[in-house]
C-alpha positions in Angstrom: -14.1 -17.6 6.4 -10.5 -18.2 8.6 -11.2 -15.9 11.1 -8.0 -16.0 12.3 -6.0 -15.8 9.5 -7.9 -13.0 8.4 -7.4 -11.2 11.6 -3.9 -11.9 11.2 -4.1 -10.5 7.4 -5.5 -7.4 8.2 -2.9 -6.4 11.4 -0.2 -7.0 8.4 -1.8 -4.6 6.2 -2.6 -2.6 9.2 1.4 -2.1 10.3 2.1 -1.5 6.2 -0.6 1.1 5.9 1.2 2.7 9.1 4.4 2.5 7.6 2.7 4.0 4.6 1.5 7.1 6.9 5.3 7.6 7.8 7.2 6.6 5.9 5.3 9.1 3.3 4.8 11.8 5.5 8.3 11.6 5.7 8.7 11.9 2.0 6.9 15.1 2.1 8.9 16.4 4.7 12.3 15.8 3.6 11.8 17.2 0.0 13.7 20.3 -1.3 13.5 22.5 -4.2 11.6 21.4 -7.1 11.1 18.3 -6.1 9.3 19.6 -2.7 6.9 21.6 -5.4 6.3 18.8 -7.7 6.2 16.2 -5.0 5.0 16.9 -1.8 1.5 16.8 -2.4 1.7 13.5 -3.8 3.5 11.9 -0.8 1.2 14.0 1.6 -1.9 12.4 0.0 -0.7 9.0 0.4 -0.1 9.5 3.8 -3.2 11.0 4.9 -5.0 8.2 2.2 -2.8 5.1 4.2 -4.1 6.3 8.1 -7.7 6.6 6.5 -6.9 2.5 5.5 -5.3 1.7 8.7 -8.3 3.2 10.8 -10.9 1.1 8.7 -8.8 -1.8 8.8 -8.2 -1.7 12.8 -12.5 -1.1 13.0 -12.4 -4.7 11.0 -10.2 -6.6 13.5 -11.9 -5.4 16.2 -15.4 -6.4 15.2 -13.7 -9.6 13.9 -12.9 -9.9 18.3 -9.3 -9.1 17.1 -6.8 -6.8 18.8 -5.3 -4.4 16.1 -1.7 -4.1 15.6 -0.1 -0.2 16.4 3.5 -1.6 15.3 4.2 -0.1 11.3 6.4 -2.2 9.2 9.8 -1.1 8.4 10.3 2.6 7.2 12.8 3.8 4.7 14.0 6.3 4.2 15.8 8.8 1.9 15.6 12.0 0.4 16.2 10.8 -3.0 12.9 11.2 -5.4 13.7 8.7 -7.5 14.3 6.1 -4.7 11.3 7.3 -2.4 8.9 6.5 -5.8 10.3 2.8 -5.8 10.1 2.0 -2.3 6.5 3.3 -2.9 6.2 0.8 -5.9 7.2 -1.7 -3.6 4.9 -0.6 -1.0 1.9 -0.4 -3.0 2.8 -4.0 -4.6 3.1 -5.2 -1.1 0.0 -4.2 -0.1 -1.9 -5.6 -2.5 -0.4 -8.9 -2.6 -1.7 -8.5 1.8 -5.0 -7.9 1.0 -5.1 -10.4 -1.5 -3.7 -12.7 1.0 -6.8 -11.0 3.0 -9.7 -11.5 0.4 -8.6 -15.2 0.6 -9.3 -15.7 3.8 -12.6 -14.1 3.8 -14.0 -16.3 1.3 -17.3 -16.9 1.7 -18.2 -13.6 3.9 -19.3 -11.0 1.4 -18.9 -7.7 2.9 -15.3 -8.8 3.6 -14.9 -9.5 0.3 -16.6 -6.8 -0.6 -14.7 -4.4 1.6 -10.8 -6.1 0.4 -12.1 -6.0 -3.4 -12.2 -2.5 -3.2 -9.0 -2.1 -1.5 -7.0 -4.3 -3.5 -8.4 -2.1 -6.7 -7.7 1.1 -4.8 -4.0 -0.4 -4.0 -3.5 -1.1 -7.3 -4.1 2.2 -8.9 -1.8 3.4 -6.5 0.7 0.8 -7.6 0.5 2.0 -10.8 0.0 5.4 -10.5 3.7 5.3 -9.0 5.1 3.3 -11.5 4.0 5.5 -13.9 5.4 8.5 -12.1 8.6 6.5 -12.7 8.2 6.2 -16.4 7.8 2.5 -16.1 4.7 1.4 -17.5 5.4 -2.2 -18.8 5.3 -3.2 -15.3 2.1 -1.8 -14.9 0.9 -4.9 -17.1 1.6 -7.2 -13.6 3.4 -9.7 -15.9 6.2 -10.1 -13.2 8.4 -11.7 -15.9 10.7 -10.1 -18.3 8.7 -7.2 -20.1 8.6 -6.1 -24.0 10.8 -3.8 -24.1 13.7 -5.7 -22.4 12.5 -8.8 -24.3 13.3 -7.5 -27.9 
């Protein structure tokens, strides 16, 4: 196991899960008419779900001997649905290419690897769950390249 690296790995997914709790709180927030009754729940959810991560996470470093980061990565925002569901792709994607990143680095401990299996399979049905809210399911396949439907 890289201690250090993995330290380092987890503050990074650390400041993106505390983007996650604002940048979807702000989601929820900022909503209006339908989409406020469709969607607010969803984005609510993910916010509370991201501090849950980021608290667990910040227990991790510091039993590692770490110091936990407090400082969230980049917000955006915007008040259009559409656009709020694909910075969440992105998000999600992100995070799960971190705590693969992570799960490297812990190789050879197994309740770390453990611990960042289950994450990067919870982060991934988030990933997808939000790609399938945008209708986009090919992607869901993680093939990166050029998928089917654009293909034919």
């Amino acid at each position: 196991m890289d201690k250090a690296r993995l330290i380092d790995k987890l503050n990074e997914a650390i400041a993106l899960e505390l983007c996650g709790v604002l940048q979807y709180n702000q989601y929820a927030q900022v909503l209006l008419g339908q989409d406020r009754k469709i969607w607010k729940s969803v984005f609510t959810d993910s916010s509370d779900e991201s501090l849950g991560h980021a608290r667990l996470f910040a227990e991790r470093v510091v039993a590692l001997g770490g110091h936990p980061t407090c400082e969230p990565t980049a917000v955006k925002q915007t008040t259009d649905v559409k656009e709020m569901l694909r910075n969440a792709v992105d998000h999600e994607k992100r995070a799960v290419a971190v705590y693969k990143e992570a799960l490297d680095a812990a190789e050879g401990n197994v309740a770390y690897c453990n611990i960042l299996e289950d994450q990067i399979d919870e982060e991934t049905r988030d990933y997808e769950e939000f790609l399938l809210y945008l209708g986009e399911v090919d992607k869901a396949s993680g093939a990166g390249g050029a998928s089917a439907s654009k293909a034919g």
